[in-house]
VOPAGU-2260 file (C-alpha; in pm, 1 decimal, decimal comma):
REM VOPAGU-2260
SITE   aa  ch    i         X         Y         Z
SITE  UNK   A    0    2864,8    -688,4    2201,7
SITE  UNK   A    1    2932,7    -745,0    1822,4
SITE  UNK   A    2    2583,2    -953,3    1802,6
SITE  UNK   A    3    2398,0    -645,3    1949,7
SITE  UNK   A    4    2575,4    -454,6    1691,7
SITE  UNK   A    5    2437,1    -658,5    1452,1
SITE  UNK   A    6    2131,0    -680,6    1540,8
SITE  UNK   A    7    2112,4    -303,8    1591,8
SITE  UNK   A    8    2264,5    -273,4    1239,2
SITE  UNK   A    9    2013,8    -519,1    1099,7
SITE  UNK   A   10    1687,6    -300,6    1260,2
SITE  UNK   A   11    1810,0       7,0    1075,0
SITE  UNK   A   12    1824,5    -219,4     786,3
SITE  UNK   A   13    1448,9    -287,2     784,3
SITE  UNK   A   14    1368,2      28,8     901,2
SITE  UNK   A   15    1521,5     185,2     636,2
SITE  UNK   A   16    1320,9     -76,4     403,6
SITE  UNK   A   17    1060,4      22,3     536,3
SITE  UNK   A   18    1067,6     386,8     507,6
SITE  UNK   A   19    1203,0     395,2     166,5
SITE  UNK   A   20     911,2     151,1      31,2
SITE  UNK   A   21     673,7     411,0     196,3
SITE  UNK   A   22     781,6     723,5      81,6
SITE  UNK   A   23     866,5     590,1    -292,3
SITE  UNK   A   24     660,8     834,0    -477,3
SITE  UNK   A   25     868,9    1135,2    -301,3
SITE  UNK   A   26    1239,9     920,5    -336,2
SITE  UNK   A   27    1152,4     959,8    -719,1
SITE  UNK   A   28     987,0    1287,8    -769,8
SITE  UNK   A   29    1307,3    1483,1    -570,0
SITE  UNK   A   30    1507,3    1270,6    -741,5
SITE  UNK   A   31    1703,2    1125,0    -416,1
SITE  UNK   A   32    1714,2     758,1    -559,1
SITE  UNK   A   33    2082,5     770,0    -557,4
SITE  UNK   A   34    2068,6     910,1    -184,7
SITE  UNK   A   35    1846,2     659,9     -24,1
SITE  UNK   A   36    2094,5     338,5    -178,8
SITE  UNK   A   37    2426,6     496,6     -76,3
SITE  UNK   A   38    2260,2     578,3     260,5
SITE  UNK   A   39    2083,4     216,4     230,2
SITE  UNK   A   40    2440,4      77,1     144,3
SITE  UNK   A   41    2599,2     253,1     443,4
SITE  UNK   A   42    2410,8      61,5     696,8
SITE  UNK   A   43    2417,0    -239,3     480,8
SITE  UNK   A   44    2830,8    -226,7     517,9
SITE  UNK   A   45    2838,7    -119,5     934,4
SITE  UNK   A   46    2602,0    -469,6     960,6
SITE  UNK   A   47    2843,4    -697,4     746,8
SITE  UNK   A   48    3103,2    -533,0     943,5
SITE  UNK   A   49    2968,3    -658,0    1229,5
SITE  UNK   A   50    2891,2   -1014,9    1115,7
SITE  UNK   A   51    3227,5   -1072,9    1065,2
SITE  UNK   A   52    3303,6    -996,7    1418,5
SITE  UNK   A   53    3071,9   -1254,8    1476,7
SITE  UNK   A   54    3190,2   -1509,8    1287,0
SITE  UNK   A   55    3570,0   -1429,7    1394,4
SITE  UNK   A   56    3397,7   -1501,9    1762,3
SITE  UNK   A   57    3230,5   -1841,9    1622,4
SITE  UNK   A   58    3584,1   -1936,1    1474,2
SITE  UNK   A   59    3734,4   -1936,1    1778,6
SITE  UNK   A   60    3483,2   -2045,1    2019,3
SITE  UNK   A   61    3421,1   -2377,9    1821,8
SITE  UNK   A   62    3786,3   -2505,7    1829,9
SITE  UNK   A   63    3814,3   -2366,0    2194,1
SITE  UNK   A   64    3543,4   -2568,3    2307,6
SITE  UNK   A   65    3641,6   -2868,9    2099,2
SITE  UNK   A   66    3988,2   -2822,0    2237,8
SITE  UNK   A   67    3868,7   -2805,0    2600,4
SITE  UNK   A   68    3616,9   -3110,9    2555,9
SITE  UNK   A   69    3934,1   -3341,5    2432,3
SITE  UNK   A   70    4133,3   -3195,9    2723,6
SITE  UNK   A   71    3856,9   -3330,6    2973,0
SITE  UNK   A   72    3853,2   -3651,8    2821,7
SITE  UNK   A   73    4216,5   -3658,0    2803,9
SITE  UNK   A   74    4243,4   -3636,6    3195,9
SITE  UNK   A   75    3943,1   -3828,0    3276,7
SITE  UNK   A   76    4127,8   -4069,5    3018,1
SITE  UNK   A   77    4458,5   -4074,6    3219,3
SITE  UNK   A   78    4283,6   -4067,1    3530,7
SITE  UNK   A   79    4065,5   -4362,3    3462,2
SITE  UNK   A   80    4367,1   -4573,3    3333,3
SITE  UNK   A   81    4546,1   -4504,1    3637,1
SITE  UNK   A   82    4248,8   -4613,0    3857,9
SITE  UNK   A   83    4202,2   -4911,1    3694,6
SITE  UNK   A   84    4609,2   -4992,3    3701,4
SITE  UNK   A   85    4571,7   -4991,9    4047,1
SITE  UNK   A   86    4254,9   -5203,1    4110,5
SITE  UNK   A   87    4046,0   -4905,7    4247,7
SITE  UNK   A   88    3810,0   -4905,9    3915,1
SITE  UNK   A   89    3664,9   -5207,8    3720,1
SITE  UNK   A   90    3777,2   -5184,8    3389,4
SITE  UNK   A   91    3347,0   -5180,0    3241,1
SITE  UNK   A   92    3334,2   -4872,3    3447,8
SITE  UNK   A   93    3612,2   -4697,1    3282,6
SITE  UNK   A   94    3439,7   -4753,0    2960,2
SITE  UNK   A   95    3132,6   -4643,9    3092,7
SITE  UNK   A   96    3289,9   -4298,7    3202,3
SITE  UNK   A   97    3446,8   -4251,5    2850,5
SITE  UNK   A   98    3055,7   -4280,8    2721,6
SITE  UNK   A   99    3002,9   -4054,7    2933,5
SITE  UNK   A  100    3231,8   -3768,6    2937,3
SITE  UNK   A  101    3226,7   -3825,9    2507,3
SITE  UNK   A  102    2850,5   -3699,7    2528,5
SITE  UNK   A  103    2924,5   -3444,7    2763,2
SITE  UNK   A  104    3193,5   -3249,8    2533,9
SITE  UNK   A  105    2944,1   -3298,9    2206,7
SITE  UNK   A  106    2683,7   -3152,7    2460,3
SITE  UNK   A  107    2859,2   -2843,3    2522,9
SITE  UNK   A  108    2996,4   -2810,9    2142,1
SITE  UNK   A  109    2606,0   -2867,1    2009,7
SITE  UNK   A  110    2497,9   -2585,9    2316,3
SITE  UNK   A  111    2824,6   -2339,1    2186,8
SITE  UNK   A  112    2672,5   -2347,0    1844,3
SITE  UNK   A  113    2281,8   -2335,4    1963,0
SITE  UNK   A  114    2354,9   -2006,8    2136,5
SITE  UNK   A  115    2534,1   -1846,8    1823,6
SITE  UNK   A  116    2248,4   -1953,6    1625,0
SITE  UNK   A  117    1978,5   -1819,9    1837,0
SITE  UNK   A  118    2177,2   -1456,7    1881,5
SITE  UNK   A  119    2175,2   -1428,5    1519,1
SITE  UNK   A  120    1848,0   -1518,6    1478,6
SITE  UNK   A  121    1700,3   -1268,4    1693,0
SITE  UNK   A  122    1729,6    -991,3    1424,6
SITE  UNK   A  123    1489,9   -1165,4    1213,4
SITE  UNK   A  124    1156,4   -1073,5    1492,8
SITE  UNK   A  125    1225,5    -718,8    1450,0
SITE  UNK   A  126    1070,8    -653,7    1128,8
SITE  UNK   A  127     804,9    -817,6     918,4
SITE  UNK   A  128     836,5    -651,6     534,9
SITE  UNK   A  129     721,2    -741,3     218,7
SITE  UNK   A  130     854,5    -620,9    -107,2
SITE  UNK   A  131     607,4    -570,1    -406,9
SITE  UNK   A  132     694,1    -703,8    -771,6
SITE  UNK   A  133     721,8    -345,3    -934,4
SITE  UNK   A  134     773,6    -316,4   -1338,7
SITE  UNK   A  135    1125,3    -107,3   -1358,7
SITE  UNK   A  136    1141,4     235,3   -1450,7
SITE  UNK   A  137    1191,2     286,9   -1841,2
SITE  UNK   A  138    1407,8     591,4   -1977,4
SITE  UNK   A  139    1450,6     597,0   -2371,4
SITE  UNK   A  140    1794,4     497,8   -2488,0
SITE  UNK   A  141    1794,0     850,5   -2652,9
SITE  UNK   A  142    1629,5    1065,0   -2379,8
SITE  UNK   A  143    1704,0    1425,6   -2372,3
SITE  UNK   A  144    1698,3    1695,5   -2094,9
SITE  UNK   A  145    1374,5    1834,7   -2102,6
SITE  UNK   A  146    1367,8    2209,4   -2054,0
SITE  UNK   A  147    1147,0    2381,8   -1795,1
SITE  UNK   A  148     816,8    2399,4   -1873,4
SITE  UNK   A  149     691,5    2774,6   -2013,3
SITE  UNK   A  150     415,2    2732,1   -2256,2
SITE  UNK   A  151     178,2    2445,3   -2144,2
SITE  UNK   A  152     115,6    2109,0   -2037,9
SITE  UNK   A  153    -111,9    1857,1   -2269,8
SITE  UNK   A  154    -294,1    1513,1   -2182,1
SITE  UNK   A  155    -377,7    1368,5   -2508,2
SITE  UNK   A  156    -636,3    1081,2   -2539,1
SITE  UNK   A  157    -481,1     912,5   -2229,3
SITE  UNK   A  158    -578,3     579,5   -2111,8
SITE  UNK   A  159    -424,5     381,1   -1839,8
SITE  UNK   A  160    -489,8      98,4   -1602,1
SITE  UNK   A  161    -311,7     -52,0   -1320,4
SITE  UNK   A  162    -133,2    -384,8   -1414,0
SITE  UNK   A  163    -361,5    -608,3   -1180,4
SITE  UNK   A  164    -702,0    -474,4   -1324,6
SITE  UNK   A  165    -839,4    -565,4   -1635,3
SITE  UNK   A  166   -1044,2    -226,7   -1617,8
SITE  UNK   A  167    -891,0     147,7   -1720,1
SITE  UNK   A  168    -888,1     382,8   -1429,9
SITE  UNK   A  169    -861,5     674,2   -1698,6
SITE  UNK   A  170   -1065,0     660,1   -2038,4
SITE  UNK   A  171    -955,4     906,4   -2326,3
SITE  UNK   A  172    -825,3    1182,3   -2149,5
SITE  UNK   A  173    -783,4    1534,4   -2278,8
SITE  UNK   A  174    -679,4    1830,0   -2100,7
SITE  UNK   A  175    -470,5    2109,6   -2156,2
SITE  UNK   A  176    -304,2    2310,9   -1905,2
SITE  UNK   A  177    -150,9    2654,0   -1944,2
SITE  UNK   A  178     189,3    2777,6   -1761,6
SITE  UNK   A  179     124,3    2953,1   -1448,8
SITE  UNK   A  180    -236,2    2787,2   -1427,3
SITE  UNK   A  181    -368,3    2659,2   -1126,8
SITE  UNK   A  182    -588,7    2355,5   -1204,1
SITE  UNK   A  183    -821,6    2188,3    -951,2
SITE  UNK   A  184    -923,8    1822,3   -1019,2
SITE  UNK   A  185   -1244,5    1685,1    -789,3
SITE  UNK   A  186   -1445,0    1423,1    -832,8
SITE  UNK   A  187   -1649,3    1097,0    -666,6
SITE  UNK   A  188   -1381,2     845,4    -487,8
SITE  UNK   A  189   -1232,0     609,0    -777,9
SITE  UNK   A  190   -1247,8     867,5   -1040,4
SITE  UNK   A  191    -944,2     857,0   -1135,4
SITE  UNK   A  192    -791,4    1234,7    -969,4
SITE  UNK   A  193    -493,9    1088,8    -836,3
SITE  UNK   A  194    -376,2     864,8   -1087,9
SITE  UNK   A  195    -393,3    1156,2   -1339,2
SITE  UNK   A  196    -160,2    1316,5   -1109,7
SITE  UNK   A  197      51,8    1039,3   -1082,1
SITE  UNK   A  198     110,0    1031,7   -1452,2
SITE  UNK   A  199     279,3    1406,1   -1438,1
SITE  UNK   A  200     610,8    1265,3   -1289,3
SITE  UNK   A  201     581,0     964,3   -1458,7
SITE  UNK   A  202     513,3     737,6   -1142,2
SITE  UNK   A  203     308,6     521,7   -1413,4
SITE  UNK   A  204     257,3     508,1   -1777,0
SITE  UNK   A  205     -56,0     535,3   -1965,3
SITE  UNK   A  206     -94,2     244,3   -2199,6
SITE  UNK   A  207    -163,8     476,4   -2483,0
SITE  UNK   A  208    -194,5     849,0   -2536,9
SITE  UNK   A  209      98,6    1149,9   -2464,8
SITE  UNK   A  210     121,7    1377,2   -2230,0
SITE  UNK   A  211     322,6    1691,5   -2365,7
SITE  UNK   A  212     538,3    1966,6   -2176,8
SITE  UNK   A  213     576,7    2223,4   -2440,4
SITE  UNK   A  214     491,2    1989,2   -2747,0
SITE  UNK   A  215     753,3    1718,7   -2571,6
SITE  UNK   A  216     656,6    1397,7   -2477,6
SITE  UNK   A  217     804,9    1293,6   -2159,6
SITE  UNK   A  218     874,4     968,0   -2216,1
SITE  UNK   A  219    1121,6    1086,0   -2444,2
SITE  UNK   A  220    1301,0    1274,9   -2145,9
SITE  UNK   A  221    1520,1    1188,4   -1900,5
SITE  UNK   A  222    1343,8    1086,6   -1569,1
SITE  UNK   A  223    1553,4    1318,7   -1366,5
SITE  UNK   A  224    1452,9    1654,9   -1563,8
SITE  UNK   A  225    1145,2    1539,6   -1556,2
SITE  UNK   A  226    1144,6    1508,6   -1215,0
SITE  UNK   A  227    1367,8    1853,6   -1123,6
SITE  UNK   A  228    1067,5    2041,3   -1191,9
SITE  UNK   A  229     811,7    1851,9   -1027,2
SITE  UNK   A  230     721,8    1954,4    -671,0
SITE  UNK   A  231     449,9    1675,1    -451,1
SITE  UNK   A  232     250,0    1671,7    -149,1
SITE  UNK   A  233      57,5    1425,3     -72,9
SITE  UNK   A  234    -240,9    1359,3     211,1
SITE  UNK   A  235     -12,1    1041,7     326,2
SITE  UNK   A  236     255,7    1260,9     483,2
SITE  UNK   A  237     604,3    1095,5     401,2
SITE  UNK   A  238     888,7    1227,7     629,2
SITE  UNK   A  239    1195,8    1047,5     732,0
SITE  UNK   A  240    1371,9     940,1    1035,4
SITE  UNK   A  241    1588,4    1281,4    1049,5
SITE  UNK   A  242    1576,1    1666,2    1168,9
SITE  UNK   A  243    1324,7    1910,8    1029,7
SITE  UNK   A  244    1561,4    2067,0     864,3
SITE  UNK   A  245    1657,8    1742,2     641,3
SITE  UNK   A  246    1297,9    1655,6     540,3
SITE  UNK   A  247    1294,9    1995,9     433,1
SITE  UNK   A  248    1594,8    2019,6     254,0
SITE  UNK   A  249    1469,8    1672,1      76,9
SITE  UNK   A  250    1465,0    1822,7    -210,2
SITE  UNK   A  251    1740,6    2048,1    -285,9
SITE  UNK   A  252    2018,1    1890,6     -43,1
SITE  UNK   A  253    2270,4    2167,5     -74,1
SITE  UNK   A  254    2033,2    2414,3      77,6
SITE  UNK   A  255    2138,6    2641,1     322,8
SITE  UNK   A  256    2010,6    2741,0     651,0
SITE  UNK   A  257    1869,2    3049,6     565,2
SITE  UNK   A  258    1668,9    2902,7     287,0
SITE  UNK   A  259    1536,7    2621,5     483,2
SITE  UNK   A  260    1398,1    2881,4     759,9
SITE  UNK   A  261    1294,3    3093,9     460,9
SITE  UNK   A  262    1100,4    2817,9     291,1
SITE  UNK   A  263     947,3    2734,2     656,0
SITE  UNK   A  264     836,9    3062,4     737,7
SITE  UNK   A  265     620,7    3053,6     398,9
SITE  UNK   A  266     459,2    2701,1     469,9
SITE  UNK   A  267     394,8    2849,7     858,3
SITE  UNK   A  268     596,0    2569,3     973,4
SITE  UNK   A  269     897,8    2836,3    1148,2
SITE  UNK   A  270     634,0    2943,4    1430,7
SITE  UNK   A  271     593,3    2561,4    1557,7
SITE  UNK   A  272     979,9    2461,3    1464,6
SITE  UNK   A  273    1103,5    2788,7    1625,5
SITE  UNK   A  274     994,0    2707,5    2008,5
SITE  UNK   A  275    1146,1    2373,9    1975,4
SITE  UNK   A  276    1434,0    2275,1    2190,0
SITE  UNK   A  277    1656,6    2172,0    1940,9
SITE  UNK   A  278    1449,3    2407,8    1670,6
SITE  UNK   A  279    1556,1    2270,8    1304,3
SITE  UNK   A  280    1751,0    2036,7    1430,6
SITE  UNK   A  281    1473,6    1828,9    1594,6
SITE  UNK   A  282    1476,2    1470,3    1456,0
SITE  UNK   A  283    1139,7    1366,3    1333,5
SITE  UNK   A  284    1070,1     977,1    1416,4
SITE  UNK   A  285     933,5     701,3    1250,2
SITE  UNK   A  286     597,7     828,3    1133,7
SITE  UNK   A  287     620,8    1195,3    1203,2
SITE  UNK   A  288     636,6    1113,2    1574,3
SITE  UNK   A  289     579,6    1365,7    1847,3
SITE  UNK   A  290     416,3    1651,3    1547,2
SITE  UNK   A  291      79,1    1683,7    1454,0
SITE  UNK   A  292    -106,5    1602,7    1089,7
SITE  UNK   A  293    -102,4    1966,8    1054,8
SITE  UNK   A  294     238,1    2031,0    1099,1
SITE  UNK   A  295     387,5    1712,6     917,8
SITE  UNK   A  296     204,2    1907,4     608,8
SITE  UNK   A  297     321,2    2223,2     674,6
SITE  UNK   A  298     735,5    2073,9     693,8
SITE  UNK   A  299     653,1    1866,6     324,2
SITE  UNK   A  300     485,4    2241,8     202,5
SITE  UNK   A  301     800,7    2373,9     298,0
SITE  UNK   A  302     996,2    2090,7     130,0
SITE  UNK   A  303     795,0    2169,5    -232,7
SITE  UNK   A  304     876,4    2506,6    -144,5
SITE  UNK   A  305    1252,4    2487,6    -114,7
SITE  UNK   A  306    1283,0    2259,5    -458,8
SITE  UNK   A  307    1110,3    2575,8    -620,6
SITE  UNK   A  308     976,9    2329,8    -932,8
SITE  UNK   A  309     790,8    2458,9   -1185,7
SITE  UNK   A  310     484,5    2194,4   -1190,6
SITE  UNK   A  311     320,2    2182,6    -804,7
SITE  UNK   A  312     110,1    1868,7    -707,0
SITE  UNK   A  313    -136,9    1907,4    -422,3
SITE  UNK   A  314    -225,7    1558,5    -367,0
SITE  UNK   A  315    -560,0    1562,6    -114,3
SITE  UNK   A  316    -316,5    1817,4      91,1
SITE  UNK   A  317    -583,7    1986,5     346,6
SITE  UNK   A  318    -758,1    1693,5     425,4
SITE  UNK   A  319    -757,1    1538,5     780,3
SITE  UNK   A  320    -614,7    1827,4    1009,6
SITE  UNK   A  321    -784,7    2064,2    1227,7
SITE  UNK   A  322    -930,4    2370,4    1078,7
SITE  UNK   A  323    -613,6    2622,5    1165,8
SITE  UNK   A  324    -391,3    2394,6    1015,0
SITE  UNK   A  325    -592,3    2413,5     731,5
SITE  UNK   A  326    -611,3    2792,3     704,3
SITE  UNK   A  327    -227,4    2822,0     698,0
SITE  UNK   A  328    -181,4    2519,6     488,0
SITE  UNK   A  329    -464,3    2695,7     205,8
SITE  UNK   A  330    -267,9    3051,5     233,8
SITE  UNK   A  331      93,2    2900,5     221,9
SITE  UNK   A  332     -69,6    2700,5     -97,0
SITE  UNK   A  333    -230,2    3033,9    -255,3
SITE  UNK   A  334     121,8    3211,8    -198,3
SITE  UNK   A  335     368,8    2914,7    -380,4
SITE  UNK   A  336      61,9    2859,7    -661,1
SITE  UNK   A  337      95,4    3227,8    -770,1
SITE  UNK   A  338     228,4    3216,1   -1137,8
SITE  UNK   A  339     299,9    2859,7   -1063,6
SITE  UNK   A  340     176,8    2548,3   -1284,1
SITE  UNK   A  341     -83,8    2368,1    -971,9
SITE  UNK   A  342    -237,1    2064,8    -947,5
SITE  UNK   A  343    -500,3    2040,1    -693,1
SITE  UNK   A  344    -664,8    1713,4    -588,3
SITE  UNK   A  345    -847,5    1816,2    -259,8
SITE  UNK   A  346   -1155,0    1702,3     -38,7
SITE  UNK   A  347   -1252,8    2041,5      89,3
SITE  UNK   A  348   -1374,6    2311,9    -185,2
SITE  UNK   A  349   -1156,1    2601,4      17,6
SITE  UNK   A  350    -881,6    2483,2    -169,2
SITE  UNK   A  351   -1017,0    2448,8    -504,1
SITE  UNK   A  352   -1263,2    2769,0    -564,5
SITE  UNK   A  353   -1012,9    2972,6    -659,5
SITE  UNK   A  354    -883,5    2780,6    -920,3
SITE  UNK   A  355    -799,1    2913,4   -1296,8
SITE  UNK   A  356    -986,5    2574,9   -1395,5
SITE  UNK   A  357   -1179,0    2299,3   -1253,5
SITE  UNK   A  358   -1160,8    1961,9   -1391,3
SITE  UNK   A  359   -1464,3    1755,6   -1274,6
SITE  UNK   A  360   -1405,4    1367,3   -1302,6
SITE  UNK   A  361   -1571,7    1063,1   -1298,5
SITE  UNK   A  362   -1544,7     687,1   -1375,2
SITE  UNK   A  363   -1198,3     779,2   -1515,6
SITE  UNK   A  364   -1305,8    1060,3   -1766,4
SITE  UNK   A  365   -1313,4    1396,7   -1788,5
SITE  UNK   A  366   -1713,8    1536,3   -1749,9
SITE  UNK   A  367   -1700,8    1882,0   -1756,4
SITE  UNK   A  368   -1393,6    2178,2   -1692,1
SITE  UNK   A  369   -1431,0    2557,9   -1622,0
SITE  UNK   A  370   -1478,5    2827,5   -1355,5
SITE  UNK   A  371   -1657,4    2751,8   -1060,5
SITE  UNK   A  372   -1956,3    2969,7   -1142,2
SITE  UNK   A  373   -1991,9    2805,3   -1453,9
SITE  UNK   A  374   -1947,4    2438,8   -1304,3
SITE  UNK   A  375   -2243,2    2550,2   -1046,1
SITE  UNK   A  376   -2471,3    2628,9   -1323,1
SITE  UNK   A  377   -2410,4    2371,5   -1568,9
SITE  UNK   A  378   -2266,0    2062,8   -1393,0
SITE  UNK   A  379   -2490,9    1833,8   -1163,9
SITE  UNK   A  380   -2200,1    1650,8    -983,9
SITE  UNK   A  381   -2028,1    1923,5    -925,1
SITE  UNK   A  382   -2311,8    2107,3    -750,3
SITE  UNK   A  383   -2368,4    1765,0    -552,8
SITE  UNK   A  384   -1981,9    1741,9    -462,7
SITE  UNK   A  385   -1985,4    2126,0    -378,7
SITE  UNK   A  386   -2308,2    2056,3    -147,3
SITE  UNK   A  387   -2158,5    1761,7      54,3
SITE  UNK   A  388   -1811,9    1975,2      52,4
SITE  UNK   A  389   -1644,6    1701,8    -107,7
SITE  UNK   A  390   -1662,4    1495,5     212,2
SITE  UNK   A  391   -1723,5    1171,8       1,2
SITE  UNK   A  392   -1423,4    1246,2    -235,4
């Protein structure tokens, strides 16, 4: 029982790994780093629990069956002498037997241990997982608490590549963003929309350049007020092996019921969660199991929506669901945007019209920013991306 314990305890384990290595970019943004190792550290402590059960078992099955192997040659011992007192065994025979019941005990000791072994060793075919080398996060030694964001947010001259190219992704970046802006980013695959994005929470540094929140630069902040005010959804849905109303409440975990239907009912998510069985208390599997595309986006709309940050990213959010998912998921987005710093890096131009500003990219730089009318008159690649609907992007 203890070794299917274990090897229960050692599946959650690399479940667990395997989860939190997925859904890293949303562990750091809502801040729940601390969260995922005490829960990591949790199952960590039930397993070793249960190895030492297993080990008290091999302590005592080892001497038992030692124990019970010298008992059998003990009798076969007396037995044999006895025999061979009275003439009824040769005495080459007697040594022959002690041969062979010797074996026999190392046989079942060496079978005893085999069995333990191979128990144990079952865990491992569970899961395969592989770990990725990751540079650590830096914080300044000095860092202060960066305020929430009311004036603007600045990319200055940025320029960044990923540590195994040799090529920059972005090239000399400038762009300036005004509170309460909405700003749409589009471009050709590769042009570097999502990477910009990824700079905002500081999921990567540039290799030179700033980017400023109110004339700060946030490398000189702490990571988790940084963070605080930073709200992401992504087109790779991450929720976690728990209810709705825990993904959800990601984000803020001292939420309360009524803000977690609240939040829902915004995102469209209540009218699906609602009819459920178990309603918020429905536990979401491994990979959003048992929900649709649509409706994985609409619970992680509602989890930006709960945090109530100040900077919203929009990460490709309306791409790959059916087309009434997409009409709830574009209003619920128009309703959280209002007087709400946006990013939006989207495929289908529903989502971006609208915007205060468009920022056209490609090949990692900035080629042209403004309305949409404007863009359609005086941009070339974004007339082609607006003709193809952004299919390609």
């Amino acid at each position: 029982r203890a070794t299917k314990k274990s090897l229960m305890a050692r599946a959650l384990i690399l479940g667990k790994l395997k989860e939190a290595l997925g859904a890293v970019k949303i562990i750091k943004v809502y801040n729940r780093q601390d969260y995922e190792c005490s829960n990591f550290t949790g199952i960590n402590r039930r397993l070793l629990r249960q190895q030492f059960r297993i080990s008290k078992v091999d302590a005592s099955t080892g001497p038992l069956m030692e124990t019970l192997g010298m008992l059998a040659g003990s009798v076969g011992l007396v037995f044999g002498a006895h025999w061979v007192y009275r003439g009824q065994m040769q005495a080459s025979d007697f040594f022959t037997l002690l041969i062979l019941l010797g074996g026999t005990a190392e046989s079942v000791r060496k079978v005893s241990d085999v069995w333990n072994k191979l128990q144990q060793a079952n865990a491992a075919a569970e899961r395969v997982f592989a770990v990725v080398d990751e540079k650590p996060e830096v914080e300044s030694p000095d860092a202060f608490e960066l305020a929430p964001l009311k004036n603007k947010i600045e990319f200055k001259d940025i320029v960044f590549s990923y540590p195994s190219s040799q090529s920059a992704v972005l090239k000399g970046i400038n762009l300036s963003v005004e509170a309460g802006h909405n700003v749409a980013i589009v471009g050709p695959n590769g042009s570097g929309k999502t990477t910009l994005a990824n700079l905002i929470p500081r999921l990567y540094d540039p290799q030179s350049g700033q980017i400023l929140i109110d004339g700060k630069d946030i490398r000189q902040a702490t990571l988790f007020s940084l963070r605080s005010q930073i709200g992401l959804v992504t087109q790779n849905v991450t929720t976690f092996n728990d209810t709705i109303a825990a993904n959800i409440a990601y984000g803020k975990a001292n939420a309360t019921k009524e803000e977690i239907v609240a939040a829902a009912k915004r995102s469209f998510a209540h009218e699906f969660i609602a009819p459920l069985p178990d309603g918020y208390d429905t536990v979401i599997g491994e990979q959003g199991a048992g929900l649709s595309g649509g409706q994985l986006q609409r619970i992680v709309i509602a989890r930006a929506i709960l945090k109530n940050p100040a900077i919203l990213i929009f990460d490709e959010a309306t791409s790959q669901v059916d087309a009434d998912s997409e009409a709830k998921i574009h209003k619920a987005i128009e309703e959280i945007m209002h007087h709400r710093t946006s990013f939006i890096i989207a495929h289908r131009f529903s989502t971006v019209i609208s915007a205060d500003v468009i920022v056209v990219m490609d090949a990692g730089r900035i080629i042209a920013q403004g309305r949409h009318d404007t863009l359609m008159r005086t941009c070339s690649l974004y007339q082609s991306l607006y003709e193809t609907q952004l299919v390609k992007g």
